[in-house]
C-alpha positions in Angstrom: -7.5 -7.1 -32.3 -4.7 -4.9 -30.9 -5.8 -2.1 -28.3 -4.9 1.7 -29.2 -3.9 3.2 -25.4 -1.7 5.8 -26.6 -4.9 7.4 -28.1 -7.1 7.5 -25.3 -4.4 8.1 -22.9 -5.9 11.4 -21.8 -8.8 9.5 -20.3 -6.5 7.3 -18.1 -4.5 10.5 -17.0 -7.8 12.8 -15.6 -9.0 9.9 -14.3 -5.7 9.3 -12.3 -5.4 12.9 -11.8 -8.8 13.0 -9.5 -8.2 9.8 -7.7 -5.0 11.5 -6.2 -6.8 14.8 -5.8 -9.4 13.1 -3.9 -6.6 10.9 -1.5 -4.9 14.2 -0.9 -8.1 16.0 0.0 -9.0 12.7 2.4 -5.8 13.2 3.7 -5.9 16.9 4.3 -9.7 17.1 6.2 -9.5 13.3 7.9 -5.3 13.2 8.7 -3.8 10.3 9.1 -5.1 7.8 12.5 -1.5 6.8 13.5 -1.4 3.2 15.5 0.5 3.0 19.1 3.6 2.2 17.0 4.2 5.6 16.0 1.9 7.6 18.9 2.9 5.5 22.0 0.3 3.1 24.1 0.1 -0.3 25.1 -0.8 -3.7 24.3 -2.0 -6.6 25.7 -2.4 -10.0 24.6 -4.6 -12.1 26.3 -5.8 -15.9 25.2 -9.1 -17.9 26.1 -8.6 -21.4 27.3 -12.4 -22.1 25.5 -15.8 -20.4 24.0 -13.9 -17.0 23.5 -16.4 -13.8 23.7 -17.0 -12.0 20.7 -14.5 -8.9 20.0 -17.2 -6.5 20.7 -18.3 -8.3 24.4 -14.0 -7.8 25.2 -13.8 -4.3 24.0 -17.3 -3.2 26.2 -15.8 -4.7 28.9 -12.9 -2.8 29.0 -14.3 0.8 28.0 -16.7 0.0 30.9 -13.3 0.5 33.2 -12.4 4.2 32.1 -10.1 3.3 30.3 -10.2 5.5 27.2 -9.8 4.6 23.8 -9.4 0.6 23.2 -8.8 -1.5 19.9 -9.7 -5.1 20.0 -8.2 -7.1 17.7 -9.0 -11.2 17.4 -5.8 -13.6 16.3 -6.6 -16.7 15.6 -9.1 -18.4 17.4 -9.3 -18.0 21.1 -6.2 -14.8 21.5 -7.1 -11.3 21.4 -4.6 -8.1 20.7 -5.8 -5.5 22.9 -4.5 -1.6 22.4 -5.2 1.5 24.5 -3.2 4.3 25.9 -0.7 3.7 27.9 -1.5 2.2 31.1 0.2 1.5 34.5 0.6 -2.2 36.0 -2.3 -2.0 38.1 -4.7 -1.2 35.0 -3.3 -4.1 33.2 -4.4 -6.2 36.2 -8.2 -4.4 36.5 -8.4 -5.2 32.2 -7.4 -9.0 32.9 -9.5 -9.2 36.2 -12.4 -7.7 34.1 -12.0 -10.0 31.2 -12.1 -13.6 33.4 -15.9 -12.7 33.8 -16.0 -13.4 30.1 -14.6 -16.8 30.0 -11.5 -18.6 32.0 -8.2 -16.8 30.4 -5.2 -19.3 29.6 -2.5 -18.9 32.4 0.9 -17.6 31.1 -0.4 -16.8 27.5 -1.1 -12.9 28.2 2.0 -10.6 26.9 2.0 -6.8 27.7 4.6 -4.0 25.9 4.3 -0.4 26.2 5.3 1.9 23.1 6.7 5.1 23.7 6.0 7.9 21.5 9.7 8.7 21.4 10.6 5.4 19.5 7.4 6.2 17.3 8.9 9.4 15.9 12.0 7.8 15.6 10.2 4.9 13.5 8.5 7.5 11.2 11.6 8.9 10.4 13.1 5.9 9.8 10.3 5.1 7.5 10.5 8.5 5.6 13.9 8.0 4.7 13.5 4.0 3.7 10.7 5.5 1.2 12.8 8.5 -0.4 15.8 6.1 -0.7 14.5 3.0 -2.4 12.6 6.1 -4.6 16.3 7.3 -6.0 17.6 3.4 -6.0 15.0 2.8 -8.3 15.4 5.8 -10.5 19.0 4.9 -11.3 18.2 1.0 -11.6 15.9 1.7 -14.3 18.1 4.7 -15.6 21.4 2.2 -16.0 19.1 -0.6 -17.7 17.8 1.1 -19.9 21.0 3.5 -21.3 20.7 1.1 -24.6 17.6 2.3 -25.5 18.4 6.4 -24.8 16.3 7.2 -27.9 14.1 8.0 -28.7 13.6 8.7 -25.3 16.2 9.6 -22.5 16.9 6.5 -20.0 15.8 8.6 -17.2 12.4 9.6 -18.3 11.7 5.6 -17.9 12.7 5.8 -14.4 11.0 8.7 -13.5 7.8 7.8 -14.9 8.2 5.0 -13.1 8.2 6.6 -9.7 5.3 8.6 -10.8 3.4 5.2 -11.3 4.6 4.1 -8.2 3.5 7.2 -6.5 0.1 7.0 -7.8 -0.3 3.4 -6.7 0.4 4.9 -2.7 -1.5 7.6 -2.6 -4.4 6.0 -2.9 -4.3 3.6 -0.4 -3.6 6.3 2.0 -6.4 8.5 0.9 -8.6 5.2 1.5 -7.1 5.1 4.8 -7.2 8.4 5.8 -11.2 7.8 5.6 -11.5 4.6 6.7 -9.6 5.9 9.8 -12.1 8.4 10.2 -15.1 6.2 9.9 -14.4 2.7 10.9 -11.2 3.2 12.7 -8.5 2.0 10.3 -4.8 3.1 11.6 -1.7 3.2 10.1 0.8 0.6 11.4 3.7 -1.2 10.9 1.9 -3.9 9.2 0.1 -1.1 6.9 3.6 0.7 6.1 5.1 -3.0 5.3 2.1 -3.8 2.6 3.0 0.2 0.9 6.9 -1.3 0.8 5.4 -4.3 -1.1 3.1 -2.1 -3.3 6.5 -0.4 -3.8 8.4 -3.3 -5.2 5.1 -4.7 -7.1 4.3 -1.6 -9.0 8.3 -0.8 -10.4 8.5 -4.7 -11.6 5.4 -4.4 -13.2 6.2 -1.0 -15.0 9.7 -2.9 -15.7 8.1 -5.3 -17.5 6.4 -3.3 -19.8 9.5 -0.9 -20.2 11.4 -4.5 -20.7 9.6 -4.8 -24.1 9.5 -1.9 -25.1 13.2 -1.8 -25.1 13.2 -5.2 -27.2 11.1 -4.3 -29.8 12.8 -0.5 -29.9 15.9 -2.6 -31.1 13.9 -4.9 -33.3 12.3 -1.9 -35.3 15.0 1.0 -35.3 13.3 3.8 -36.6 9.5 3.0 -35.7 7.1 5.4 -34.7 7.4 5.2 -30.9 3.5 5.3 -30.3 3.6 2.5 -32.6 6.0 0.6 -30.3 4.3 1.7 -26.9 0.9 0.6 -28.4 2.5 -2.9 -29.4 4.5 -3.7 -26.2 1.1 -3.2 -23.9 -1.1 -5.2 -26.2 2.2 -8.0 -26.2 2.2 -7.7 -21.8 -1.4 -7.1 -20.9 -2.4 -10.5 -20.7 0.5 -11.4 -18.4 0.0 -8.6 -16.2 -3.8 -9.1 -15.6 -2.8 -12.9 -15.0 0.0 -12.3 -12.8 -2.4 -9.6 -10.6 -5.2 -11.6 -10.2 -4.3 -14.2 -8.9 -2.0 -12.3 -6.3 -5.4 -10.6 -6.0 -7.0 -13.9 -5.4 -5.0 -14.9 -2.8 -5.3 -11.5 -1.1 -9.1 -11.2 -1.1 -9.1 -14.9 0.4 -6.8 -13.1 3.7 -9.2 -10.5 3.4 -12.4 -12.4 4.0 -11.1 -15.6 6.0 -7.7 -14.4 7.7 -8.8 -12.9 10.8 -9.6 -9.2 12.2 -5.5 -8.8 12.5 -4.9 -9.2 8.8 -8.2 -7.7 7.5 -6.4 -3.7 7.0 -3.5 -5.3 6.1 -4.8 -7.3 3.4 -6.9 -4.2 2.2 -4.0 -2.0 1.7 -2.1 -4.3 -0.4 -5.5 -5.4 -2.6 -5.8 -1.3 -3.0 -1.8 -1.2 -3.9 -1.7 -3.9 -6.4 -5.2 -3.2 -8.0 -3.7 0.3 -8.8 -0.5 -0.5 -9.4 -1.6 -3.2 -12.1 -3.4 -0.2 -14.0 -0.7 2.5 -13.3 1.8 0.1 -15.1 0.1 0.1 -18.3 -1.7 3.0 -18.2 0.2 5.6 -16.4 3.9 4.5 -16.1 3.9 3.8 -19.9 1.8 5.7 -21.5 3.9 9.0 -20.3 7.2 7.8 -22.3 4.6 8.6 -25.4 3.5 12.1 -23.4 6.9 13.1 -22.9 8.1 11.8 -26.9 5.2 14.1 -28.6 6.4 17.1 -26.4 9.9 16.2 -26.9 8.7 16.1 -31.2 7.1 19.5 -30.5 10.1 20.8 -29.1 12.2 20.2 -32.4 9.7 20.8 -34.6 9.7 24.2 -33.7 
């Protein structure tokens, strides 16, 4: 039984629609919690020789100092990533002084870096620009490859709604962020920024694919109704894209439950990312090239 998503397109867009509205309102009341890579702090590794304390016992210890603000993080099994403010020498020695009347600490396996808040502006910018240009790279990628297939839509429009897919499939995560930062503490880090790059590159090859057979069957059938076409190409690529995303999926959930407190937000943002980006591809990304058609039918009707 072939699906009909061109006809119930409208459904998929207003529920789109009010996913984004409600990121953007996260994002607007919550704001953003940056990480020490973009706001400047320090951090300090420190590693248990045996019997490490529980995260909670480490981070106690150390807001019990004055301190301010701390993040305790646990990698692997016996090293912990602590982050605070930025703190002189002789802090860093009160914190690891503090922390050997939770268990013996491993001699020589502590690091300590401070971020400054300069280089964390720089970084943002950095990022900004990264994001705007892989946006136009792609938009002329998928522009060039599809200038065969310029009717009877315009090579651009697949690159466009491509972006918008892709768009979609980021805001969400950081609308999820922006209240998970304000309730449980989630930040936006390097390692969060690297999983929207991924989500990036995931959601355009998984519009691509669908736009890939589009363009095949469009020079199969010259002259077929494009709905038609749309409607044929997502029932031919739905199986393979729900394949393909679960198991990534799999894989991710497993990194989410099992891979640590380091990898946990990580983990989340990508499961978020593809999960959307899966759905945008067929039901956002695609299903536009039939929006824009009708309007563009409209247009010469009248």
């Amino acid at each position: 039984m072939k699906l009909q998503f061109v006809r119930y397109r409208k459904i998929f867009y207003i529920f789109s629609i009010c996913l984004v509205v409600l990121s953007f309102a996260a994002i607007w009341f919550f704001g953003l919690k940056w990480g020490i890579d973009f706001t400047g702090g320090s951090v300090l590794t420190v590693k248990y020789q045996d019997n490490p304390p529980a995260s909670i016992d480490v981070q106690e210890k150390i807001v019990s100092l004055g301190i301010g603000a701390v993040e305790v993080q646990k990698s692997g099994t016996n090293d912990f990533i602590i982050k605070t403010k930025e703190i002189t020498e002789s802090q860093r020695q009160e914190i690891l002084n503090s922390l050997k009347s939770l268990g013996s600490l491993q001699d020589g396996a502590s690091s300590f870096e401070s971020i400054s808040p300069v280089v964390g502006n720089e970084l943002q910018g950095r990022i900004k620009f990264v994001a705007v240009l892989s946006v136009l790279i792609i938009l002329i990628y998928i522009a060039l490859s599809f200038r065969k297939v310029s009717r009877p839509v315009p090579s651009y429009v697949y690159g466009f709604t491509g972006v918008v897919a892709l768009l979609h499939d980021v805001m969400i995560p950081i609308g999820v962020f922006a209240v998970l930062g304000k309730y449980v503490g989630a930040e936006i880090t390097i390692p969060f920024i690297t999983a929207m790059l991924t989500v990036f590159g995931y959601s355009i090859n998984d519009s691509v694919v669908v736009f890939d057979r589009i363009r095949e069957n469009l020079l199969k059938s010259k002259g077929a109704n494009f709905d038609v076409v749309v409607d044929q190409s997502l029932n031919q690529t739905l199986a393979r894209s729900f394949n393909t995303s679960f198991t990534v999926l799999l894989c991710l959930f497993a990194v989410f439950f099992f891979g640590g407190e380091s990898l946990r937000f990580f983990s989340l943002a990508l499961i978020i990312g593809i999960g959307f980006g899966t759905y945008s591809s067929i039901f956002i990304a695609t299903l536009l090239l039939s929006t824009f058609w009708k309007k563009q039918q409209k247009r010469y009707v009248k």
